[in-house]
Phi, psi and omega in degrees: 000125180265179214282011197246016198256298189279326180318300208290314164307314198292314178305346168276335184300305210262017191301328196070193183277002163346297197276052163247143184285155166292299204311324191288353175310335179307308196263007177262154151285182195287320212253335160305314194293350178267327173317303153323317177285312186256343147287332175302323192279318167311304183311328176294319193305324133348283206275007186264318161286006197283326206283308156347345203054358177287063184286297219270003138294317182306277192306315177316306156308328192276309183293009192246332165286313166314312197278318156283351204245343173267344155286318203253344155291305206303313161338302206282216165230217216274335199272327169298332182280323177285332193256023182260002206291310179287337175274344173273348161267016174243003183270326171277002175258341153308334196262293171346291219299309183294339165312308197286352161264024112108051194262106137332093160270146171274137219300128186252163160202171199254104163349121178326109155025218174194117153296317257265184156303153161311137156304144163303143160317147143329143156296109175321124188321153178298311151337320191284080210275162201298119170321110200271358174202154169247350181260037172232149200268117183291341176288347179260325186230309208282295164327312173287347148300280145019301219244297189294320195280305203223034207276308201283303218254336210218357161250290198282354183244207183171046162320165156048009186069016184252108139252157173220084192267339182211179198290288195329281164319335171294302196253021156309257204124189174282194178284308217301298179200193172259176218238300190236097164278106181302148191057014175204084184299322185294304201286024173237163205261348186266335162275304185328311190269011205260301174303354169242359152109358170319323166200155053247166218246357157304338198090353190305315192094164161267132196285174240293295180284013158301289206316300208296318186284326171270339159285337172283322169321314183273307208306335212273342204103003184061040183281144170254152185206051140262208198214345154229121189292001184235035174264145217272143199268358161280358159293329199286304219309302183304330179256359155300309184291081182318169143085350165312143165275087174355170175250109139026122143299160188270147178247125163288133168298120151351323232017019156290334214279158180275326161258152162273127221263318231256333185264321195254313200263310158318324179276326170282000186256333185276330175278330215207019155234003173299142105145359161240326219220345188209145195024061168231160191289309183242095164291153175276142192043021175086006194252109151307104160209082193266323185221180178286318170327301197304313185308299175301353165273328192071238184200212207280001200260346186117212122352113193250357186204116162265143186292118188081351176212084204270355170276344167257046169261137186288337145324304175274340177321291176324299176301341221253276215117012152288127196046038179162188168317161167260140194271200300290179168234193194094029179077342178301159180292167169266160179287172181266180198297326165324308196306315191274330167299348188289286202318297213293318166269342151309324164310297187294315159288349156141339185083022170292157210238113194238021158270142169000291177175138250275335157289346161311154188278136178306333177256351131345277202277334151314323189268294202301331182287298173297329161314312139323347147245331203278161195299172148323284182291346166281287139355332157237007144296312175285333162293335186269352166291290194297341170302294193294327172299318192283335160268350192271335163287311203283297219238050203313324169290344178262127136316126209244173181256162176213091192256137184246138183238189195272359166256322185221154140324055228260144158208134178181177184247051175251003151117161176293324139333273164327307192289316205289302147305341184275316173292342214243310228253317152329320161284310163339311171287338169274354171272317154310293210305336172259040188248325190253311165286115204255046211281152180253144188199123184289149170309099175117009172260122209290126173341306214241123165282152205049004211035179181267156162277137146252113165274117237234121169245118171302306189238163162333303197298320163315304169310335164278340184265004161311297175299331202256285183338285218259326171267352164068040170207175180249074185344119166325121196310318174295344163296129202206018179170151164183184179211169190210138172209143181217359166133302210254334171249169169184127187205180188218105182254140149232176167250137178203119154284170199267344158270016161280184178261153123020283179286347190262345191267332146297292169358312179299319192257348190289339174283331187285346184282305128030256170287327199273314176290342176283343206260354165267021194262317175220217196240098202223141187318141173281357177275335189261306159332316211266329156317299202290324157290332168302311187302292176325271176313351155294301184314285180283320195239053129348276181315305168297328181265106355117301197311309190285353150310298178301252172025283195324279186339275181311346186275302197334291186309333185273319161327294203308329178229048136259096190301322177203148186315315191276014154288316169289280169319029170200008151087061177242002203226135170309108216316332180281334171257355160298320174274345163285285187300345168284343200275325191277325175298316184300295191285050162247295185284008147245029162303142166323319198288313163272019185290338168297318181306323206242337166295322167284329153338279163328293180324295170304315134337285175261012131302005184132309180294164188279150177307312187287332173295312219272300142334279195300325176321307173310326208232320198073042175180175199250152221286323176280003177280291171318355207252313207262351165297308207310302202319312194266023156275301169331270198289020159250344203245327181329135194088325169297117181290207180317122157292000000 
């Protein structure tokens, strides 16, 4: 066994009860889920003396745990013994390691399966009130609340890091905790707040019997009674409304049709339909139309656009003045003919859809349409508007300072120096990062089409309030950099005083410069961006960067309980251990060994291709295949910082 072997076991030793899922407690009881807990602490305790030389403590401790957890599966039913899975593989990898210090154990193996019945629940805490109905359907009654109440910012959006685009995601929660604790409507936070007029955050409130209906649905258990939890609830919202005429499948665009639903027809539906029909508090006839999914669904009359046929589309109708008011209305002008024929041939060409997905915001995917034709210089005209907007939201008291290079935007209040160094160490910093992201570039061709932004914060608290203004979340307290692209913007905030160094105000910037060239080179997953930049600052700025220390520290427990690839790759894992297991993936795909695998990657990206095409070209399999080599680079490699 090599020494990066037994590294990998001990860090699983001492991982703690981290790796038992949270989610699955709704179905243990109260006094199995602290058994859990306290055999998991014991196993840490276990690996803290091992790192100690106290192995004959270690082992006493590991049998002693072994001995409760095999006692305390034999009790149970099928879902304890499936969430007992990560402590029986740590008990036996515990066995490995102390076998090899010459500890005698006693022999273990991991127990059959369980017949027997589930044991009865714990009695409910007194606090806990008594379910007042079992028969109401979340696919039917709970989701078109949902859907209706909070649909713009927490289904089809992801206000506050919060979604509920689906049951699954609903009932995760956000990282900070869950929302919805079954059977006990006082503990969840999603009644709390929906009951005290806190939301939905117009002030209106939901009325008495919503309110109501969704709290006996937790008192109830929160039960689902659809048949895939991660299907989306603006599906449900639609198939609650009898007498509707079903919606169309969405259809992708060709890249024959002559308009773009995403550059021409979103952008005349965002001028002349705001504020009734799009980003409004009370929609009119019931028609949504913030994404495309909403649009395509309609409102109370059904379905507003048929495919292939815009004179019996209800939409053009509408704009037409035919067969009702004419749209828009509020005294606004009707479109002009031009507008109305864009539409009318979008229609005419299938009503196909050439945005991101069909859940994206319009205006999103419209600013994304235009980011994508537009030059060089429009574009970096435009970033450079939203830099100064975006600072006077995050920082209306600070005056900021502004320096321009041939890649960035620099702004900030660290004084004219400072600011002067930041700019000088960005390019620097970006001249490594493009040592590890290897993007092909013609000579005289800008890094960063439109350039990047930088933001320069003296202290935390700017910084944070950056984040909470302009990105609508709450930074982690250990962040001091990060970056953000989204198509149409791209930037890098740090903290940075007049007392770093140099080396340390690069440092800051080379993982975020980094991620922002992998996350423009296409259309690529943010676990690979934001990995390959974390991997890049290990690599180059180790020393210098105070994060990658922490990183260290936190990954083996984020590791421990990531269990299967499509934890990542479908956005299932809580955003702080998603980026610590993406952090551990970048140094894998930029290992010496795979560093070629992933230099064609790139290559392929920016030629053009789609990530999984681009992908497979590259790996010769698909990102969950590669996910499960990585695993096993992990346990040979764990512990090894930056390469």
């Amino acid at each position: 066994m090599s020494i990066f072997q037994r590294i990998a076991i001990l860090l699983l030793l001492v991982s703690g009860s981290l790796s038992i899922p949270q989610t699955a407690w709704a179905v243990i009881t109260r006094a199995q889920r602290i058994e859990l807990t306290q055999i998991g602490g014991i196993i840490k305790q276990a690996g803290e003396n091992y790192l100690k030389g106290n192995f004959e403590t270690s082992g006493k401790q590991v049998e002693e745990a072994q001995e409760r957890l095999q006692k305390l599966v034999a009790e149970g039913d099928m879902q304890l013994y499936r969430e007992s899975g990560t402590l029986f593989t740590r008990i036996g990898r515990a066995h490995a390691l102390l076998e090899l210090e010459g500890i005698r154990m006693t022999p273990f193996s991991k127990p059959e399966p369980p017949t027997m019945e589930a044991p009865k629940p714990d009695k409910p805490e007194p606090t806990t009130p008594e379910p007042t109905t079992d028969g109401i359907s979340f696919t039917k009654e709970v989701a078109p609340i949902l859907v209706q109440r909070c649909g713009r910012c927490h289904v089809t959006g992801n206000r506050g890091d919060f979604s509920m685009s689906d049951y699954a995601t609903l009932m995760k929660g956000p990282a900070i905790g869950i929302v919805v604790a079954p059977g006990n409507p006082a503990g969840s936070r999603l009644i709390e707040v929906i009951g005290s007029g806190s939301m939905p955050p117009n002030g209106n409130g939901i009325p008495a019997a919503e309110l109501k209906k969704l709290s006996d649905w937790v008192a109830a258990g929160a039960k689902f009674d659809g048949t895939e939890t991660d299907m989306q609830l603006t599906a449900f919202a639609t198939a609650a409304q009898p007498g509707r005429m079903p919606a169309a499948a969405i259809r992708q665009s060709t890249g024959k049709e002559t308009v773009s639903f995403a550059k021409d027809v979103a952008s005349i539906l965002i001028q002349n339909c705001n504020g009734c029909h799009i980003d409004a508090r009370q929609v009119q006839g019931g028609l949504r139309m913030n994404t495309f999914a909403q649009l395509n669904r309609g409102g109370d009359s059904g379905p507003i656009v048929m495919a292939g046929k815009p004179d019996m589309s209800l939409l053009l109708q509408r704009l037409k003045g035919e067969g009702g008011n004419r749209m828009p209305a509020g005294g606004r002008p009707p479109l002009s003919d031009e507008q109305i024929e864009l539409i009318s041939t979008w229609i005419k060409e299938g009503a196909t859809l050439d945005g991101k997905t069909p859940d994206q915001p319009l205006r999103v995917m419209t600013a994304l349409a235009w980011a994508r034709d537009a030059t060089h210089e429009e574009l970096m005209e435009r970033r450079t508007e939203m830099a100064d907007h975006n600072w006077k939201m995050g920082s209306p008291d600070e005056e900021p300072t502004q320096i321009e290079t041939d890649n960035f935007y620099v702004v900030g209040s660290v004084g004219p120096n400072t600011l002067k160094a930041v700019a000088q160490q960005a390019e620097a910093a970006l001249a490594d990062a493009k040592g590890i992201v290897r993007r092909p570039e013609k000579r005289g061709q800008p890094t960063f089409k439109g350039r990047a932004t930088i933001f320069a914060f003296p202290r935390r608290y700017d910084y944070s309030e950056f984040g909470r203004m302009i990105e609508g979340r709450t930074l982690p307290r250990d962040w001091t950099q990060h970056w953000r692209y989204d198509g149409l913007d791209a930037y890098a905030a740090i903290v940075v005083t007049p007392n770093d160094q140099d080396a340390q105000i690069k440092s800051r910037l080379t993982g975020p410069l980094a991620s922002l060239l992998v996350a423009e080179t296409g259309d690529v997953p943010h676990w690979l961006s934001e990995g390959i930049g974390r991997a890049a600052t290990a690599k180059l700025a180790d020393r210098d960067n105070e994060l990658v220390e922490t990183w260290n520290e936190e990954l083996p427990a984020a590791i421990a309980a990531f269990n299967k690839p499509e934890q990542l790759l479908t956005n299932k894992l809580p955003a702080d251990q998603a980026d610590l297991v993406s952090y551990a993936i970048g140094q894998f795909l930029i290992d010496r060994a795979y560093k070629p695998k992933f230099d064609k990657l790139i290559n392929e990206l920016a030629a053009g291709k789609d990530f999984r095409t681009a992908f497979v070209t590259a790996y010769g399999g698909q990102p969950k295949d590669v996910l499960t080599a990585f695993a096993r680079w992990y346990q040979s490699n764990a512990g090894r910082r930056g390469r």
